[in-house]
N, C-alpha and C positions, 0 to 999 in steps of 0.2 A: 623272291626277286630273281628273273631270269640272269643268266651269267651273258656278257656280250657274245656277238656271234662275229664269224667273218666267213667271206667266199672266195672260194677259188675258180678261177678260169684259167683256159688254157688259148691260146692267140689265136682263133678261125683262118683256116686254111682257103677259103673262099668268100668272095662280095657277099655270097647265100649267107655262110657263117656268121659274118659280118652282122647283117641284118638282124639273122636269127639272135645271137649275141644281144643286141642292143635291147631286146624285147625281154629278153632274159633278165636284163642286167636292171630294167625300170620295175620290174614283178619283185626279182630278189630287195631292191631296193628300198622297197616298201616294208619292210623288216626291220627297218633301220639296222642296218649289220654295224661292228665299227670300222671295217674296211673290205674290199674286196683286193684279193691279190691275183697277180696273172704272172702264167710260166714260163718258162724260159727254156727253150729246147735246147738238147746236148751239143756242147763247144759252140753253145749260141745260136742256134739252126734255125732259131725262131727269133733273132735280137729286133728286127724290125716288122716283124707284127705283131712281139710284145710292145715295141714301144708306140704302136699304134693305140695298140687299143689299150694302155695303161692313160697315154694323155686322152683317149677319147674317155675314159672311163670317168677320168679328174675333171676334165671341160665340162659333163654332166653335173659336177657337184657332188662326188663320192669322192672318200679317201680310198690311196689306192696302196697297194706294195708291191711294185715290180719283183721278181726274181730275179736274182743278179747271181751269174754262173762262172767261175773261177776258173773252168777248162778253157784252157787257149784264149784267156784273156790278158790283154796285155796293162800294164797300170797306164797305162792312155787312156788304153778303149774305157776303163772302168772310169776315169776321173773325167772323164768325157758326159759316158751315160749322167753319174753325181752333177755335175754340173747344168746338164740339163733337169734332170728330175728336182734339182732345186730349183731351176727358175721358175716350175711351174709349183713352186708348193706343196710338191711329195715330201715327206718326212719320212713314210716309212720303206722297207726294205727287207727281203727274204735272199737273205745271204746261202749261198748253196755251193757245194765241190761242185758238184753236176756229174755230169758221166763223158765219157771221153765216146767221139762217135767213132766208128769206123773208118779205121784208115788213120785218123789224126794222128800223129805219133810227138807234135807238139803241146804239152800242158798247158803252155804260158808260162806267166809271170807267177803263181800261186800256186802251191801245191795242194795246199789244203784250203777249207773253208774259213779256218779260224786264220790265217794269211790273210784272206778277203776281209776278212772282219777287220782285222788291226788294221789293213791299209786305210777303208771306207771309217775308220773312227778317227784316225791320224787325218786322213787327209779333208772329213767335216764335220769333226767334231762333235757334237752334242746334236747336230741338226736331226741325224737322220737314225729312227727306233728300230732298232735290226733285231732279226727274228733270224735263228737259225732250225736245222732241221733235227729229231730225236726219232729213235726209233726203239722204243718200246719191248720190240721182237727182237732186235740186235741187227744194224746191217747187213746185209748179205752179204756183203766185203770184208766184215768184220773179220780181224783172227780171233778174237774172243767179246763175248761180251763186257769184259775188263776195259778193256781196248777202248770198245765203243764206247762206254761212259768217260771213260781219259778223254776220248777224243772231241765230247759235247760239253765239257768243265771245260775245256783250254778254249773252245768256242767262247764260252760265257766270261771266259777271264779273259779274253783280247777284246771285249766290250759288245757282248750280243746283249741287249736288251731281255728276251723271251726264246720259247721254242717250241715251236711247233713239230709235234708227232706226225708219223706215218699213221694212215689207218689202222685200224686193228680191230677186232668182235672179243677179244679177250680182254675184258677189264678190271682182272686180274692180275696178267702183266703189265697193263698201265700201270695200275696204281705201285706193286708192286719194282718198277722202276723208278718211280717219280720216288719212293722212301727213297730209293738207292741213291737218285740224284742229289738229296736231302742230304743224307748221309755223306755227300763227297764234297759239302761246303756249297751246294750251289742252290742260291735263294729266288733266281731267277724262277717265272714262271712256267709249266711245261703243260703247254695248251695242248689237249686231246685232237687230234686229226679223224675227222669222222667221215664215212662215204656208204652212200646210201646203196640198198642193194637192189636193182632193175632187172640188172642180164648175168645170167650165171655162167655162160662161157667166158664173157668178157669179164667177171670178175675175177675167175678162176685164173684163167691168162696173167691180169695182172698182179693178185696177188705171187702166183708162181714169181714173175719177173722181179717182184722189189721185196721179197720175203716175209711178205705181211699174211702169217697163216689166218685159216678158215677154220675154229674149229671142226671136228668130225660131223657131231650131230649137225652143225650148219649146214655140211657139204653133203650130207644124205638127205635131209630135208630139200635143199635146193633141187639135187641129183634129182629124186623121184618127181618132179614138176616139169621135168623136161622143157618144153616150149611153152610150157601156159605161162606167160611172162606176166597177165595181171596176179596170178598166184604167187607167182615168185615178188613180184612186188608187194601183195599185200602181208607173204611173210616176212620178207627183209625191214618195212616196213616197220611190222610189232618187234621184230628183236634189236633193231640200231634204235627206236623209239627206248625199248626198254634198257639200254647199254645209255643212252642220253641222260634218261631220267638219273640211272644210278650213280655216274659221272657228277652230274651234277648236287644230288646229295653226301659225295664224297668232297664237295669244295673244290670242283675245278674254276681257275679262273676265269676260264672262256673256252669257249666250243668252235673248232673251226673244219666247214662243211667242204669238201670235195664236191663241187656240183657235175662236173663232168659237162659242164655250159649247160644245163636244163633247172630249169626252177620247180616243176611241180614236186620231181622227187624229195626236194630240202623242203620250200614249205610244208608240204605233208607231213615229215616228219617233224617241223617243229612244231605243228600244231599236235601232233599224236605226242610229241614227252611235252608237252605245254609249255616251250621255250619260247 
């Protein structure tokens, strides 16, 4: 029995996106996910074309989980978003610190994520399944990987629901953090973050940015493919297929896809680990 799936989106920059987006989001659909989520740009950059396309996503008939971001938010603006996302029947919620943009030199109201958490459980209760974020690899902020685990237990002890991983190709240090988590009292669930491999600059880039390594043999295998991007797909392909499958016969409880707003890469892949 397949473990559930979910999807990730990021808010479309233009009407084109838009479109594109909606045609995406009816293909991924057809998978029955248990929700699709969508992001939330730094100190909010994106708050109203996330909440565009979070209620267009719900008006379709999909469960959805906005990202809700702690930088420079003020407990208005957040009891405000809650308010609305109840009325239209979102329950769920991806609680995040975020990243501070350029120039902002205001945080807000919350310092931290698990602040966000406690406020959003204090202020509705049981309503709404919050998911925060783990990183497997260790933030890149992190002072220690110590740190980092302290800092995903006080998450789940001011009332997170689950948590969702950064990506990662080592599943090794998944699992191998997920004892850890184990180990620190925390029963909560710690769903694998998966992202499908297309374009090798563009992953390289963001893995550098958010500290999610490649390993070696991945990043010489890519290397030598240079621009032949159906190669580089059809290998990224058989290894996140082959990291799915293993994933899942280690008992994860759910698998949740990075689409980068395109669908053929994720069905692909679940048809290749048979999810």
């Amino acid at each position: 029995m397949r473990p559930p799936v979910s999807f990730e989106f990021f808010p479309p920059n233009t009407t084109e996106g838009e479109v594109r987006l909606r045609g995406v989001h009816e293909r991924l659909a057809r998978a029955v996910p248990e929700y699709f989520s969508v992001t939330y740009g730094a100190g909010g950059a994106t708050r109203d074309k996330t909440l565009r396309t979070v209620l267009e996503i719900a008006a379709a008939g999909s469960a959805v989980a906005p990202h809700l971001s702690c930088i420079g938010a003020t407990r208005e603006s957040v009891d405000e978003l809650l308010a609305l996302y109840r009325s239209h029947g979102i329950r769920r919620l991806v609680a995040l610190r975020g990243d501070l943009p350029s120039g902002m030199v205001d945080t807000g109201d919350f310092r931290y994520a698990a602040d966000l958490v406690q406020h959003v459980r204090t202020a509705g209760g049981d309503w709404f399944e919050i998911a925060v974020a783990a990183y497997p690899e260790v933030h890149p902020q992190a002072t220690s990987a110590q740190s980092d685990l302290k800092a995903l237990v006080a998450k789940i002890a001011a009332g997170a629901n689950t948590a969702i991983t950064q990506y990662f190709y080592n599943v090794d240090a998944f699992l191998w953090f997920r004892d850890a988590v184990a180990a620190a009292g925390v029963s909560a669930p710690i769903v694998p973050g998966i992202m499908p491999i297309t374009n090798y600059r563009q992953l390289a880039r963001f893995s550098d940015a958010c500290g999610a390594e490649i390993p070696r043999w991945i990043r010489q295998r890519l290397a030598q493919y240079g621009e032949d991007l159906p190669a580089i797909r059809a290998f990224g392909q058989e290894v996140v297929a082959a990291q799915c499958r293993r994933l899942i016969a280690e008992g994860v409880a759910a698998l949740h896809f990075y689409t980068m707003n395109q669908a053929e890469p994720t069905l692909e892949l679940l048809a290749a680990a048979d999810v």
